[in-house]
TIFIRO-426369 format. One record per residue (C-alpha): x, y, z; residue in one letter. Coordinates in steps of 0.001 Angstrom, whole numbers, padded with zeros to 6 digits, always signed. Example, Ala and Ser with C-alpha at 12.3 -4.5 7.8 and 13.67 -1.06 7.14 Angstrom:
<rs>
+012300-004500+007800A+013670-001060+007140S
</rs>
This chain:
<rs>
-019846+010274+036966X-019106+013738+036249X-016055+015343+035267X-015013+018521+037555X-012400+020576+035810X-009465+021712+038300X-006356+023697+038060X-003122+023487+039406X-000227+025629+040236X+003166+024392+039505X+004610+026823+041869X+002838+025925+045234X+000322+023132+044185X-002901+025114+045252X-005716+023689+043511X-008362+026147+041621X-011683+026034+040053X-011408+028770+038306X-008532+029162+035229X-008616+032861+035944X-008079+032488+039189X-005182+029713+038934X-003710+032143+036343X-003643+035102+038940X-002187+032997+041861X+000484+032516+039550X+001208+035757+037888X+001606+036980+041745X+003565+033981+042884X+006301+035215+040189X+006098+038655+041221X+006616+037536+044673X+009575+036021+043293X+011313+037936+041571X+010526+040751+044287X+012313+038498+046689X+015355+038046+044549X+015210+042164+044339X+015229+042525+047814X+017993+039998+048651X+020460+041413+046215X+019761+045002+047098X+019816+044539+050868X+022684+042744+052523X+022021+040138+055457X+018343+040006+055421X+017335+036109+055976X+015592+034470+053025X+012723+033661+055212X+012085+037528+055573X+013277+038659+052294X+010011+036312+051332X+007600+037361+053596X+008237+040882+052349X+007852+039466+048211X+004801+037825+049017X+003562+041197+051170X+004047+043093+048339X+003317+040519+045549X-000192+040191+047517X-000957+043768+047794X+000246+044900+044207X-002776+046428+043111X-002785+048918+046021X+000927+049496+046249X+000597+050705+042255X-002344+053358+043561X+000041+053888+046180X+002668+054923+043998X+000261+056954+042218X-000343+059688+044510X-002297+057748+047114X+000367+056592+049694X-002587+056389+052634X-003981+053522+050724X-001225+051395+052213X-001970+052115+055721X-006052+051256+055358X-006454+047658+056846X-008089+044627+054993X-009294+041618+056424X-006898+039158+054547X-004111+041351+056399X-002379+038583+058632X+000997+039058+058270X+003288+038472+061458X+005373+041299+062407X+009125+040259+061845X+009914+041368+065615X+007337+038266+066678X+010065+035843+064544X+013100+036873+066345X
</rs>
């Protein structure tokens, strides 16, 4: 029988064959958050359900945001094909 080495996060339980890979799913599950904490101290009355959606938008597209922030604020608007968030107005 062989022996098939497997990580897990503690955050979400997602399973990974890869340690790096584990390891990066977590490092942006704690951005996501502690961006969500940001964003529900800073802006009154959002829901929790959005104020995560947004920390895991931004969590999940840190890498661009940063070149964004950089001097390259049309990266932001370029599509990718993981893009599949729901607009909030389809929530409502």
């Amino acid at each position: 029988m062989a022996v098939v080495a497997v990580w897990k996060c503690d955050r979400d339980g997602k399973m990974f064959d890869d340690k790096k890979a584990a390891e990066a799913h977590d490092k942006m599950l704690e951005l996501a958050a502690n961006i969500t904490e940001l964003i529900e101290t800073s802006v009154k009355g959002i829901s929790e359900e959005h104020s995560e959606a947004i920390g895991m938008l931004l969590a999940g597209k840190s890498d661009v945001l940063a070149r964004a922030c950089k001097g390259k604020p049309e990266l932001l608007l370029e599509e990718t094909p993981e893009d599949s968030v729901t607009p909030l107005a389809a929530n409502q």
